[in-house]
C-alpha positions as MATLAB code, in Angstrom:
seq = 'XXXXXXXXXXXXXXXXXXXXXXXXXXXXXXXXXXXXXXXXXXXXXXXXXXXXXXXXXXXXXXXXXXXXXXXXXXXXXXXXXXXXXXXXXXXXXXXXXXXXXXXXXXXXXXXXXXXXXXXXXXXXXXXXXXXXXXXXXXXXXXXX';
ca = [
      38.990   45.087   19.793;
      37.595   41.682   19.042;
      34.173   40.780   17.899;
      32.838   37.354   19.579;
      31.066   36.059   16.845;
      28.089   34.174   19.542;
      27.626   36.744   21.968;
      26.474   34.962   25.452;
      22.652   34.947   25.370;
      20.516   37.366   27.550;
      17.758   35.757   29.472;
      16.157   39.097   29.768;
      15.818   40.132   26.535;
      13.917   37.349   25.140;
      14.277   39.337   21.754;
      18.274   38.701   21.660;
      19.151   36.179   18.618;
      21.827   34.392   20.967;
      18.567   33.815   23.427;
      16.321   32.753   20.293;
      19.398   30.710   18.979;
      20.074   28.330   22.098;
      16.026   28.429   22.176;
      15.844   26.556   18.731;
      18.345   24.366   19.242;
      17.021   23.020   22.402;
      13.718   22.523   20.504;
      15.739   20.813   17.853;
      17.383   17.957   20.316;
      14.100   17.725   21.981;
      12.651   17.191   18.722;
      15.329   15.197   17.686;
      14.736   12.813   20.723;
      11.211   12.688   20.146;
      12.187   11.448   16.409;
      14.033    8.715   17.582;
      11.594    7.691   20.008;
       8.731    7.041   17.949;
      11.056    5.576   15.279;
      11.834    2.802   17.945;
       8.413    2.775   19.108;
       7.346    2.267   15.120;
      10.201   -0.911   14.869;
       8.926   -2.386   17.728;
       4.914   -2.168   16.616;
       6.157   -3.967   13.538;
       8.469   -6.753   14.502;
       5.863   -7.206   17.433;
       3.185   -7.740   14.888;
       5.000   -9.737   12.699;
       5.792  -11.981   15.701;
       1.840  -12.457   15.922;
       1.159  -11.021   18.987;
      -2.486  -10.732   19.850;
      -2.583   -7.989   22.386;
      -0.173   -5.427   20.846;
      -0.714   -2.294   23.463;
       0.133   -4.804   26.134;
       3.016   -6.118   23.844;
       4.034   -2.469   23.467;
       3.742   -1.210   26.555;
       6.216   -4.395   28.098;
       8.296   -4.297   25.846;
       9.083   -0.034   26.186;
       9.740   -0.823   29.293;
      12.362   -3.900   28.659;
      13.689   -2.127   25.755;
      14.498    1.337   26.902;
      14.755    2.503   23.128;
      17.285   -0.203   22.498;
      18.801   -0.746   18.996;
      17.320   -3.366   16.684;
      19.366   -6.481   18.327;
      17.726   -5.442   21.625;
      14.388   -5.405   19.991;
      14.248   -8.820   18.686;
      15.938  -10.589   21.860;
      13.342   -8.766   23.754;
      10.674  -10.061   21.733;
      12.106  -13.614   21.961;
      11.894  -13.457   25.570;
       8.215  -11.691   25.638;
       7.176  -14.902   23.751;
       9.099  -17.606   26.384;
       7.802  -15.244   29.370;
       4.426  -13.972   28.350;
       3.280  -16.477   25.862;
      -0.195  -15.240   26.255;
       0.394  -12.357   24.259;
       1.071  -14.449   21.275;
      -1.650  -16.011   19.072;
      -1.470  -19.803   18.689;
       1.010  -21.034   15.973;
       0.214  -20.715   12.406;
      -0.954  -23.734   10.630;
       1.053  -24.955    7.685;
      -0.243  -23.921    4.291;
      -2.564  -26.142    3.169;
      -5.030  -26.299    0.535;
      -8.539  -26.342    1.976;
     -11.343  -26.739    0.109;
     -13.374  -23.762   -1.656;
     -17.057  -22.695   -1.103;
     -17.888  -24.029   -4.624;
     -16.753  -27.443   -3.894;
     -19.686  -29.836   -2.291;
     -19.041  -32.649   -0.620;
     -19.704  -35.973   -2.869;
     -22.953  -38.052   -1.401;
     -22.790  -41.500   -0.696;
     -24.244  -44.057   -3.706;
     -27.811  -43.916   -2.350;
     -27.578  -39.986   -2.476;
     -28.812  -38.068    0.699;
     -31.803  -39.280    3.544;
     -34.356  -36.760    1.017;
     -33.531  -38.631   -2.213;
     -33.209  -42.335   -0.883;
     -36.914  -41.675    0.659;
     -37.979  -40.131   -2.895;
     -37.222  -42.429   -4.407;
     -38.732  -45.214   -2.289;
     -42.108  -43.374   -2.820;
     -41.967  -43.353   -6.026;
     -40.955  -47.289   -6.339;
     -43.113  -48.339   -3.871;
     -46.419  -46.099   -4.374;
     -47.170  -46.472   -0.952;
     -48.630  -43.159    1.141;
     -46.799  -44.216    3.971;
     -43.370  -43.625    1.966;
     -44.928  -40.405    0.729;
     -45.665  -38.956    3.773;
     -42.386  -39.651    4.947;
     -40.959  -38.414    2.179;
     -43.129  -34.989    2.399;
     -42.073  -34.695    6.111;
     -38.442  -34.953    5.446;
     -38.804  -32.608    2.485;
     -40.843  -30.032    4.749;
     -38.246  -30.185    7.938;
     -35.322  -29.784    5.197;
     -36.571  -26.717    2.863;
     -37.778  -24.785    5.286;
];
């Protein structure tokens, strides 16, 4: 008499270990699948945001559906042909590198200095209370 080392499973006992086996490993492959799915989901968030796209759901969503859970190759000629076909989703292209100036940096003045100090100046050469005034007008709309 011969022992069959995986008994067939009994779908009425749900107790049986053959039943409880074929249980877990369906879990497992479903599992499995789910694995891979998100993996290829994660891939494809990052390649699509290093491509710049703007809307990335949107991105996401079109390209799931392109895709299929493609390989890597698939991935990145899908993405090439989301940016020919749906350039929207894309920000605008990046700028070179350049240097740009810092807060700290002021702009220089022109030789007579600014509209304040040219008319300061005047009323203090010139003594007259017509420059003053000016002056005090300019200073007023300016400071506060």
């Amino acid at each position: 008499m011969s022992v069959d080392p995986t008994p067939e499973p009994d779908p009425t006992n749900p107790g049986d270990p053959a039943t409880q086996l074929t249980e877990a490993n369906e879990r497992i492959a479903r599992l499995s699948r789910d694995l891979d799915d998100l993996r290829t989901e994660q891939r494809l968030v990052h390649k699509l945001a290093a491509a710049g796209v703007v809307d990335l759901e949107t991105a996401v969503l079109v390209a799931q559906a392109r895709t299929n859970g493609g390989d890597p190759a698939q991935i990145d000629a899908c993405i090439a042909q989301l940016r020919k076909d749906k350039a929207y989703l894309f920000g605008p292209p990046a700028d070179p590198a350049t240097a740009r100036r810092t807060a700290g940096v002021k702009d220089r003045t022109t030789p007579g200095g600014t509209a304040l100090q040219q008319a300061a100046t005047k009323a203090a050469r010139t003594g007259s209370r017509a420059d003053l005034l000016q002056y005090l007008r300019l200073r007023r709309n300016l400071v506060s």
